[in-house]
PAZAPA-4460 file (N, C-alpha, C; in steps of 0.05 Angstrom, whole numbers, plus 32768, in hexadecimal, padded with zeros to 4 digits):
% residues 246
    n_x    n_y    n_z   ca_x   ca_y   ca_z    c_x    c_y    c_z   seq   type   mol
   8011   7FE8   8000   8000   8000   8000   8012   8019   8000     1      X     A
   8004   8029   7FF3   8019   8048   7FED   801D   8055   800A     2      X     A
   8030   805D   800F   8030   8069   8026   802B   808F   801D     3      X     A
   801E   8094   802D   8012   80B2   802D   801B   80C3   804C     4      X     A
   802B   80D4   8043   802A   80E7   805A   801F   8101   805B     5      X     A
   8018   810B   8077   800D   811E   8074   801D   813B   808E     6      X     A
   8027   814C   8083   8045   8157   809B   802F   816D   809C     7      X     A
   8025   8175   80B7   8017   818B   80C8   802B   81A4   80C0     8      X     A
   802F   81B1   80B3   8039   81C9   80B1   803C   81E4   80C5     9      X     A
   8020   81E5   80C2   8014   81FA   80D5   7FEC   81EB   80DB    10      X     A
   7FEB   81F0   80F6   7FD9   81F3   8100   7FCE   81FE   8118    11      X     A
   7FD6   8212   810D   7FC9   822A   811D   7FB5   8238   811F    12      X     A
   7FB1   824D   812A   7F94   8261   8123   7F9F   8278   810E    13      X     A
   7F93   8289   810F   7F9B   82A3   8102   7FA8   82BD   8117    14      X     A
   7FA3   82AA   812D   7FB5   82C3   8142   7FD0   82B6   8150    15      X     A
   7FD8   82A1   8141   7FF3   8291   8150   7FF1   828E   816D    16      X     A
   7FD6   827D   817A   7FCE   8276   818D   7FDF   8261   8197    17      X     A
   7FEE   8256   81AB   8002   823E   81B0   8015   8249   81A3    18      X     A
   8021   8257   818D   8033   8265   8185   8035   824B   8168    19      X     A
   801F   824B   815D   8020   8233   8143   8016   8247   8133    20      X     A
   8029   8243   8115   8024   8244   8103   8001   8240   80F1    21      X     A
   8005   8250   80D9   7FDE   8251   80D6   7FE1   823A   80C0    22      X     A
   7FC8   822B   80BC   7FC4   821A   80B5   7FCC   8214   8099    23      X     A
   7FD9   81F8   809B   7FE8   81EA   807D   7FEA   81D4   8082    24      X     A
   7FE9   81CA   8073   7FE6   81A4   8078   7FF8   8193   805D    25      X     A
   800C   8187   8052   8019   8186   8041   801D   8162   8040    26      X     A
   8011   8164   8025   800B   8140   801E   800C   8137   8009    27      X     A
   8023   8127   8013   8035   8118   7FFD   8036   80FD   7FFC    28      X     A
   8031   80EF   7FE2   803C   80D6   7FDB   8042   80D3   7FC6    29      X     A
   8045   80BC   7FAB   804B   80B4   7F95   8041   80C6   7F87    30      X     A
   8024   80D0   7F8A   8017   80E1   7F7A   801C   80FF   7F76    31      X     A
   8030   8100   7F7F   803C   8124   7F87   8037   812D   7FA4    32      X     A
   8039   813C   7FA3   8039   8156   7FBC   8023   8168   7FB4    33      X     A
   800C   816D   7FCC   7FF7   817A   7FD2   7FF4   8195   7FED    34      X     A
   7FF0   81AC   7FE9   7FEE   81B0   8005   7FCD   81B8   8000    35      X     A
   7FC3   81B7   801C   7FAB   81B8   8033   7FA9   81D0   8039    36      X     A
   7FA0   81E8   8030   7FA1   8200   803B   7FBE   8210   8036    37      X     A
   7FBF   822A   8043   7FD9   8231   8039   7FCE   824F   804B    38      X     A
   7FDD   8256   805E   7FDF   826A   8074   7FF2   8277   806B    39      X     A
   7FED   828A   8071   8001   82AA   8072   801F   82A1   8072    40      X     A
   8022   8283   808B   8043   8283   808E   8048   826D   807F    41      X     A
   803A   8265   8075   8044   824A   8054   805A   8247   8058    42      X     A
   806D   8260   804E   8088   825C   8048   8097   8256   8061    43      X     A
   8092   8263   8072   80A2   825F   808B   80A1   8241   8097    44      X     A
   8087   8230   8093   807F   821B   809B   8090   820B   808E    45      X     A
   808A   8206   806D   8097   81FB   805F   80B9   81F9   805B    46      X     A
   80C5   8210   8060   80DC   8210   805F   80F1   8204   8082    47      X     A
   80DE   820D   8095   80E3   81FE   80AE   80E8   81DA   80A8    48      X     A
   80D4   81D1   809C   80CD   81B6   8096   80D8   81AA   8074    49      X     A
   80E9   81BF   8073   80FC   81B3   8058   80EE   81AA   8045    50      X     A
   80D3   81B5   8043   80C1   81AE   802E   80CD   81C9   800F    51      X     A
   80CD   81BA   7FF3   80CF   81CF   7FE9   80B8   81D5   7FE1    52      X     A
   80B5   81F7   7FDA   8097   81FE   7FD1   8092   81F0   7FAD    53      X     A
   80A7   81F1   7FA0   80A6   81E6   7F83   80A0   81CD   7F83    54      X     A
   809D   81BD   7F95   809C   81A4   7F96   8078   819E   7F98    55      X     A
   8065   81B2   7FA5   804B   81B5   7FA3   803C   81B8   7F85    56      X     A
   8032   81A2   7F7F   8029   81AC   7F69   800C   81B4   7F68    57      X     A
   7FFA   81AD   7F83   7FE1   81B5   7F88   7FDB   81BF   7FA4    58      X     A
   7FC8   81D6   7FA1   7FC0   81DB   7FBD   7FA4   81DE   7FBE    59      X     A
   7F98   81CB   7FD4   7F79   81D2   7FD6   7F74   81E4   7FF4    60      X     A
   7F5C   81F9   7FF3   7F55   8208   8001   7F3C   8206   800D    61      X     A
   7F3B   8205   8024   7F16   81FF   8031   7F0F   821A   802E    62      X     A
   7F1A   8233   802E   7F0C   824D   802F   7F1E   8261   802A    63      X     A
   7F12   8282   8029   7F25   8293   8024   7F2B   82A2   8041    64      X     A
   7F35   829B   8052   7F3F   82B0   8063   7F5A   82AA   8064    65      X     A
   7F6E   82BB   8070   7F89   82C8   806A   7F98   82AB   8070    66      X     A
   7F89   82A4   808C   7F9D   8294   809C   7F9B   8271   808B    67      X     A
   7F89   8278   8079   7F82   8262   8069   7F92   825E   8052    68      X     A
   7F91   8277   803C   7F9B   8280   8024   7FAE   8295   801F    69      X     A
   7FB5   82A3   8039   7FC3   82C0   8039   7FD6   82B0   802C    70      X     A
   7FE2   8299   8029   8002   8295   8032   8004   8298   8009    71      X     A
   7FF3   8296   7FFF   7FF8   8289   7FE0   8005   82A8   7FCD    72      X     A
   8006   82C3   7FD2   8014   82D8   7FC4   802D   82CE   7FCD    73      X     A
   803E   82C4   7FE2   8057   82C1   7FEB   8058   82AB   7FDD    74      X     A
   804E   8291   7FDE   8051   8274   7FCD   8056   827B   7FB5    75      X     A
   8048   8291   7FA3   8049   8292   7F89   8060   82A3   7F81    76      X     A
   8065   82BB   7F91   807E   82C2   7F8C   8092   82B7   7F94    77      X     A
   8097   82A1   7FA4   80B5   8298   7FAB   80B3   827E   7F92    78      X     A
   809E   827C   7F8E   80A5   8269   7F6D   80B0   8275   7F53    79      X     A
   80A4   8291   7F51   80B2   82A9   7F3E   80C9   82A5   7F43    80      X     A
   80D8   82AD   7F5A   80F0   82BA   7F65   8106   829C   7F63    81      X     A
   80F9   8285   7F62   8103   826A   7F6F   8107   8257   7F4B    82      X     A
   8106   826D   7F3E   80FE   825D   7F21   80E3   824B   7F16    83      X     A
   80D4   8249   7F2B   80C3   822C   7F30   80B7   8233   7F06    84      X     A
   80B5   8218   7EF7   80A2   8217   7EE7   808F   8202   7EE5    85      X     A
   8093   81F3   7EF8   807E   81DA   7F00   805B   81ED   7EFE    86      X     A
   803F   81E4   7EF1   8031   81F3   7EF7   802F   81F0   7F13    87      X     A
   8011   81FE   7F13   800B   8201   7F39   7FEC   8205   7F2B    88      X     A
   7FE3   81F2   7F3D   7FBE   81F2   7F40   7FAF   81F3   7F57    89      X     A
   7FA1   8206   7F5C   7F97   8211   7F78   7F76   820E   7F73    90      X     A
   7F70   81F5   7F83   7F54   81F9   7F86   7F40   8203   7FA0    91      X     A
   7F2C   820C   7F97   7F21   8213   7FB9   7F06   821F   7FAD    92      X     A
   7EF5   8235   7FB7   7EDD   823E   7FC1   7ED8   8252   7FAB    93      X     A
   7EC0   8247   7F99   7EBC   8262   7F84   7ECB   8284   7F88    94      X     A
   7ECD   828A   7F77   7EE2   82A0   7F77   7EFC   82A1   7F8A    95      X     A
   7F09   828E   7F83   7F23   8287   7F8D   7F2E   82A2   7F7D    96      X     A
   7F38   82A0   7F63   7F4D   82AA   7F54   7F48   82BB   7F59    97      X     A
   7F37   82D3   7F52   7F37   82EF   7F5C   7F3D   82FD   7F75    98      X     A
   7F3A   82DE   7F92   7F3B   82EB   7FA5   7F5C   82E5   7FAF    99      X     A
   7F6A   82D5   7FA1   7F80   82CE   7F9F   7F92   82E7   7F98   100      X     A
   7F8F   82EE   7F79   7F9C   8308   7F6C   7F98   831F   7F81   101      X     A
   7F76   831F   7F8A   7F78   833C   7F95   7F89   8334   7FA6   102      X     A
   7F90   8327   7FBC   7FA7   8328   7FCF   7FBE   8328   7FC9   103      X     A
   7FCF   8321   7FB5   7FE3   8321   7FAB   7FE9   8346   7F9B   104      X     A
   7FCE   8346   7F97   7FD1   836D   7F8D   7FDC   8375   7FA8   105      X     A
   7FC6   8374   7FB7   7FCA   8380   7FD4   7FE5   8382   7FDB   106      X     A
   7FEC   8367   7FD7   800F   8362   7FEA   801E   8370   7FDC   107      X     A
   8021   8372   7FC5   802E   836E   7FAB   8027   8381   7F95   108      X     A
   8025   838D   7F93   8013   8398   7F77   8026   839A   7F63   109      X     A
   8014   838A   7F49   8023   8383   7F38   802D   8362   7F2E   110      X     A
   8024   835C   7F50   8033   8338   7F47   801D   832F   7F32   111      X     A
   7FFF   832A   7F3E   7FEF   831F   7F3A   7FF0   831A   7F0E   112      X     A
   7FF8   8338   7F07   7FF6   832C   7EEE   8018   832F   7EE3   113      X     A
   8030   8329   7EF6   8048   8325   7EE5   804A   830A   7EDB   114      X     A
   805B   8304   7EC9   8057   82E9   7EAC   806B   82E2   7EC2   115      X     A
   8061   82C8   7EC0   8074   82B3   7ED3   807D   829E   7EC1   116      X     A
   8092   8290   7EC6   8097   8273   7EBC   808A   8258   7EBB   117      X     A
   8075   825E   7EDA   8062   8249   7ED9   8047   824F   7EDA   118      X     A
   8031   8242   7ECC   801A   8246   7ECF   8006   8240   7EF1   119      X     A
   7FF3   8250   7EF0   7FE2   8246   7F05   7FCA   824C   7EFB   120      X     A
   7FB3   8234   7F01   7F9F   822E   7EF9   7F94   8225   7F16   121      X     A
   7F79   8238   7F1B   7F5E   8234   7F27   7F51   8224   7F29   122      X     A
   7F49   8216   7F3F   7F2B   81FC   7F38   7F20   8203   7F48   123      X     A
   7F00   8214   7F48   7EF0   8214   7F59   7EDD   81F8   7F64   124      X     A
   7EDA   81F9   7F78   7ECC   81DE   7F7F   7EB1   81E5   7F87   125      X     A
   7E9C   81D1   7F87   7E86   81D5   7F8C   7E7C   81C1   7FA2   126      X     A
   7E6F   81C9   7FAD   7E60   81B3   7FCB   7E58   819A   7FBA   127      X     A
   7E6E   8183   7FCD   7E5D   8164   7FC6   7E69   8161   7FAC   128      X     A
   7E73   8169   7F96   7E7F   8165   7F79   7E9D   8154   7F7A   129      X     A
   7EA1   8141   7F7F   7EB5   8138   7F7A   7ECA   813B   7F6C   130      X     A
   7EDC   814E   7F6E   7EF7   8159   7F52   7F0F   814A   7F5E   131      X     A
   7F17   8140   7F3B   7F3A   8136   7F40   7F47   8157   7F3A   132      X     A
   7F5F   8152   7F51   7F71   8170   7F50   7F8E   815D   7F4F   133      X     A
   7F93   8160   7F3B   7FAF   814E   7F3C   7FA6   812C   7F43   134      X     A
   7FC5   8122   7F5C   7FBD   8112   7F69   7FA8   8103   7F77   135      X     A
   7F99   811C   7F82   7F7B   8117   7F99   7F60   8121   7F90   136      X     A
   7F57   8117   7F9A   7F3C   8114   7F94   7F28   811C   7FA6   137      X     A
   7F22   813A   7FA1   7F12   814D   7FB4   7EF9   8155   7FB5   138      X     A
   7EED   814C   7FD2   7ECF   8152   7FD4   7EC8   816A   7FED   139      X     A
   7EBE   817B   7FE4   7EB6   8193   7FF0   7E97   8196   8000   140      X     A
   7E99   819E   801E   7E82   8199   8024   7E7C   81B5   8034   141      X     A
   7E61   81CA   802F   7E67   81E1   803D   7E5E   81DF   805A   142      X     A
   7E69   81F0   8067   7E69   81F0   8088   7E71   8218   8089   143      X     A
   7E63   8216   809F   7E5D   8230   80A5   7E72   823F   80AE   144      X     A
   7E7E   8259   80A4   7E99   826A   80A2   7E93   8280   8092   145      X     A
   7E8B   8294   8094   7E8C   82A3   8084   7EA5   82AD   807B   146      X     A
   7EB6   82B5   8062   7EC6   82B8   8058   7ECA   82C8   8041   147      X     A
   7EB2   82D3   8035   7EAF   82E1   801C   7EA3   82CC   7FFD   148      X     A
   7EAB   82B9   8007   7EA6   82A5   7FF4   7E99   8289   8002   149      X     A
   7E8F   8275   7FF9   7E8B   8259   800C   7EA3   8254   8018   150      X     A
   7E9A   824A   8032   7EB1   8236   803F   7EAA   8217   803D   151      X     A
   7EC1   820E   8043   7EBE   81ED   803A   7EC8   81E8   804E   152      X     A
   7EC1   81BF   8059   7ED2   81B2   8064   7EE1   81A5   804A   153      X     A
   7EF6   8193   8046   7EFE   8187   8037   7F00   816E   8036   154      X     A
   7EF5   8158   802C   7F02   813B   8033   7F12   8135   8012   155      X     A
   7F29   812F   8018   7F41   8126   8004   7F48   810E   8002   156      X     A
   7F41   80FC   7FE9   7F4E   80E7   7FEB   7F68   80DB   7FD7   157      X     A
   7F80   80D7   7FE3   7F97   80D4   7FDE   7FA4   80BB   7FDF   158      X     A
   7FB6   80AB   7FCA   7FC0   809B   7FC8   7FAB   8081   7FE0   159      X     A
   7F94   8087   7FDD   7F86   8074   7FEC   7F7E   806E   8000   160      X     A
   7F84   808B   800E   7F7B   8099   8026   7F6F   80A9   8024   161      X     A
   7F61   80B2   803C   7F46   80CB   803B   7F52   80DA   8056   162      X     A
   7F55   80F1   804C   7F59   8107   8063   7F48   811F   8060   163      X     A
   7F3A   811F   8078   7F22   813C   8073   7F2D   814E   8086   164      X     A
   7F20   8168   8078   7F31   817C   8098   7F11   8191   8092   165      X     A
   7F0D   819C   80A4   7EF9   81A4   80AD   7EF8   81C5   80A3   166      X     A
   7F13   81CD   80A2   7F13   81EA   80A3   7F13   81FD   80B9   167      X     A
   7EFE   820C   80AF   7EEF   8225   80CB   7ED4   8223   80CA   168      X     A
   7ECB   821C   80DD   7EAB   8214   80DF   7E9F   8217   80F5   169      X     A
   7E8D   8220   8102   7E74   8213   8112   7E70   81EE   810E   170      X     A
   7E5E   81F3   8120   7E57   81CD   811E   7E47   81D1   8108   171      X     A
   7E41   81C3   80F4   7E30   81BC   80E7   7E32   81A2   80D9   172      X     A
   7E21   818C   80CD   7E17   8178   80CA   7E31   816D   80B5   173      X     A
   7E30   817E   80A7   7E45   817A   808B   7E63   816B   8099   174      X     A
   7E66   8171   80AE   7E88   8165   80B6   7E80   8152   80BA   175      X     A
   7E65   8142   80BF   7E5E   8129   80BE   7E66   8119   80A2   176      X     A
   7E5A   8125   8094   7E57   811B   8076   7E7E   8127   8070   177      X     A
   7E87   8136   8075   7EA9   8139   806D   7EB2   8129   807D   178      X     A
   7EB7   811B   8093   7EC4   8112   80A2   7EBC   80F1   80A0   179      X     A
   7EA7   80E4   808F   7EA4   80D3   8089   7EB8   80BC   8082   180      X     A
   7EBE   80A6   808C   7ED6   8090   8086   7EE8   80A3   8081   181      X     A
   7EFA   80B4   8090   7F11   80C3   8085   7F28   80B6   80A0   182      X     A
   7F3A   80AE   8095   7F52   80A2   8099   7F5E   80B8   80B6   183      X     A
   7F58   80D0   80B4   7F5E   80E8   80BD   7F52   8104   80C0   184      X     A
   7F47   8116   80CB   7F33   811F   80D7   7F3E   8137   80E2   185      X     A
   7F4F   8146   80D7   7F53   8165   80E1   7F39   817E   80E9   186      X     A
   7F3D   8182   80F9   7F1D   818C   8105   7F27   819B   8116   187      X     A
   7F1B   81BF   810D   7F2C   81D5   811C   7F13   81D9   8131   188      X     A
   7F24   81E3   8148   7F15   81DF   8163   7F1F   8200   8170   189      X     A
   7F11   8213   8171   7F23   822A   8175   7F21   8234   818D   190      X     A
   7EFE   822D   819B   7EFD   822D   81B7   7EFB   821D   81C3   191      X     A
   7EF5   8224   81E4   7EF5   820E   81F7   7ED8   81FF   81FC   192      X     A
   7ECC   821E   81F5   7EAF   821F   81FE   7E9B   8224   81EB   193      X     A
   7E82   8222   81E4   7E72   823C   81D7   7E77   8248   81DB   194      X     A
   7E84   8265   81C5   7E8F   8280   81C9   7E81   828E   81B6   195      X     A
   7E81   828A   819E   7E84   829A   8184   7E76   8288   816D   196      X     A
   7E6C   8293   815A   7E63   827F   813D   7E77   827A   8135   197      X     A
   7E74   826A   8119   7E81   8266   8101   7EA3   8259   8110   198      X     A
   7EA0   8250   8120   7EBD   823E   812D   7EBB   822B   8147   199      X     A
   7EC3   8214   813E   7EB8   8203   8152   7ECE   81FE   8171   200      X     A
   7EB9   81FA   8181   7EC2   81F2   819F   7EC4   81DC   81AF   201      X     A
   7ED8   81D6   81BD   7ED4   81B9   81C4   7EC3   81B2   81CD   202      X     A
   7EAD   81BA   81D9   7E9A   81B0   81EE   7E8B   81A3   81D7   203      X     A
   7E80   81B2   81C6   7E6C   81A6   81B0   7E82   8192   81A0   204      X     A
   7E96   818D   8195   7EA9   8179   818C   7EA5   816A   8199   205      X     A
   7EA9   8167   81B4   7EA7   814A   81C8   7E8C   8146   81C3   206      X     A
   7E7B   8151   81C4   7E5D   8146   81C3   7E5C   8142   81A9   207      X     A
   7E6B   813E   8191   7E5D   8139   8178   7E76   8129   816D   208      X     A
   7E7F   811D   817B   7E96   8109   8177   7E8C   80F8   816B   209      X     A
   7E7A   80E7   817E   7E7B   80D0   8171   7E5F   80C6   8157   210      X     A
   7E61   80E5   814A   7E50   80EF   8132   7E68   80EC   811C   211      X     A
   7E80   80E8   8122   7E96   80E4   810D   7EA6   80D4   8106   212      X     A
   7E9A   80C4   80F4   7EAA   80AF   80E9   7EC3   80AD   80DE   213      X     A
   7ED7   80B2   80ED   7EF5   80B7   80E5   7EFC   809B   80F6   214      X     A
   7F14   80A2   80EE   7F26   808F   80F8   7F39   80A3   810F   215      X     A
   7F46   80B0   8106   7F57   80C0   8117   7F47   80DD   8115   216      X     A
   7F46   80F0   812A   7F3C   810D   8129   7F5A   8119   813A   217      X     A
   7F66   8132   812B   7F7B   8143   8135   7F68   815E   813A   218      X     A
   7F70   8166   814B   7F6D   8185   8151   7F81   8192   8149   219      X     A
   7F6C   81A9   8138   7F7E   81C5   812D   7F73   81DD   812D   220      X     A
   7F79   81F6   812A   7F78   8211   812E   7F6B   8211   8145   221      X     A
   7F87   820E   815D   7F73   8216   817E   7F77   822D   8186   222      X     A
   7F64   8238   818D   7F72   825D   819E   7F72   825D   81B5   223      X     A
   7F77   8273   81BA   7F7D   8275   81D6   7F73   8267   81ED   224      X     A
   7F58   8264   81F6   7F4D   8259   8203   7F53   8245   81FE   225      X     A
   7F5A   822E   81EA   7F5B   820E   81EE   7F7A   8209   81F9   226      X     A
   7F8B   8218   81F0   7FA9   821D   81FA   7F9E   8218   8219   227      X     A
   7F8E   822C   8226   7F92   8235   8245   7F80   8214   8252   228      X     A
   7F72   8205   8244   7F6A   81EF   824C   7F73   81D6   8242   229      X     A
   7F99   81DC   8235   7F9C   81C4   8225   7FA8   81AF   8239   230      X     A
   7FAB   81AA   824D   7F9E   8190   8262   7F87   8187   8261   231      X     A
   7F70   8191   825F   7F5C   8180   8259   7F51   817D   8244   232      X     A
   7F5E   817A   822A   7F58   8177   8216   7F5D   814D   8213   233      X     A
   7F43   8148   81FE   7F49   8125   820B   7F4F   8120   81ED   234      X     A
   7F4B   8132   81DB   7F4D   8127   81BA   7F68   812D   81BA   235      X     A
   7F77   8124   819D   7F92   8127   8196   7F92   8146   818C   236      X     A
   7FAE   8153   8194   7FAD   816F   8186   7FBF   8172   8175   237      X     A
   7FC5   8178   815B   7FD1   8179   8145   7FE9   818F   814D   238      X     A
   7FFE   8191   8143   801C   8198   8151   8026   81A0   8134   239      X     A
   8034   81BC   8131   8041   81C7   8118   805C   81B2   8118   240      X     A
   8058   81A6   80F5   8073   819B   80F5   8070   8178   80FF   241      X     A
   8053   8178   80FB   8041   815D   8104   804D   8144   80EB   242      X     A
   805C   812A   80ED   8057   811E   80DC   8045   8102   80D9   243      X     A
   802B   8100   80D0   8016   80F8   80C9   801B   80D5   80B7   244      X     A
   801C   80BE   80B5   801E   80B0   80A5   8005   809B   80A2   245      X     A
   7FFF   80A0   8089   7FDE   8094   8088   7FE3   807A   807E   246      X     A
***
């Protein structure tokens, strides 16, 4: 059987809560190299972990916020700067590409339309649609996050494994249906308590546990509050620089 890994990059929040890096998940086997999101510190993650960025030839995205996608104007210019001409295919949440460029204007003005050596091509995904992206084979399920665009959970299946990651969410039904037979089960947990919408808490996680048919469940993007209660935490918590073997 193919062996598949999966190296925790970053799993963090968007405020470097525990002092972890923002969320990236990087997965590799025979079939190439994939990353899982892509945070503001991509590069810093990746280069900590001797990953090269040219070596990515796909990236899928559950949503558009910074700590999700910020990291991809830096990805794309250190492939400029790095020679990269391998393409690069970025899939994720209707109006990806525009909301991609505008941030790369932002950072950058100017990059978004300089002629590069390598191409990059867009795949929007749609809820429940099954798309091959390269290697894996991606199903999109929406869960509640507002973002400017849909948010998604993700379930990915790779060299013959299924790894779903949840994203940024509230509870809702759908991480049932994403988290289905998945080998692995990334599921961001940001409070301790009911606090806030659109991001889930452990209290409701433990009560909707055993609603999830995984095999393994990691905790990711914890803030502050789960830090100050991470003794009583009873699930596994996902660690920057995590290596994963499915």
């Amino acid at each position: 059987m193919e062996r598949v890994e999966l190296r925790l990059l970053g799993t963090g929040d968007a405020f470097g809560s525990g002092g972890r890096l923002q969320t990236c998940f990087h997965l590799s086997g025979t079939g190439g190299d994939v990353l899982l999101d892509c945070g503001a510190t991509v590069l810093i993650a990746m280069k900590r972990a001797g990953v090269n960025p040219n070596d990515i030839g796909w990236i899928l995205l559950t949503h558009l916020h910074g700590d999700h996608f910020g990291g991809l104007p830096f990805f794309v210019l250190d492939g400029q700067f790095s020679h990269r001409t391998r393409p690069l295919v970025i899939a994720g949440p209707p109006g990806l590409a525009a909301r991609v460029e505008a941030a790369m204007e932002a950072f950058y003005p100017g990059s978004a339309r300089k002629q590069r050596a390598f191409e990059i091509a867009f795949v929007e995904l749609e809820p429940r649609q099954p798309v091959e992206v390269g290697p894996a084979r991606v199903t999109a399920f929406p869960v509640a996050h507002p973002s400017g665009a849909p948010a998604y959970a993700l379930q990915v299946e790779y060299g013959g494994k299924r790894i779903a990651s949840s994203g940024d969410t509230e509870w809702t039904e759908t991480l049932v249906e994403a988290a289905r037979g998945a080998d692995l089960f990334l599921c961001e947990c940001c409070f301790w308590e009911p606090k806030a919408r659109y991001h889930l808490d452990y209290q409701t996680l433990k009560e909707k546990r055993p609603l999830l048919d995984c095999h393994r469940l990691l905790l990711t993007h914890l803030g502050k509050e789960m830090w100050e209660h991470s003794k009583e935490i009873e699930f596994e918590v996902a660690a920057d620089g995590q290596l994963v073997v499915l």
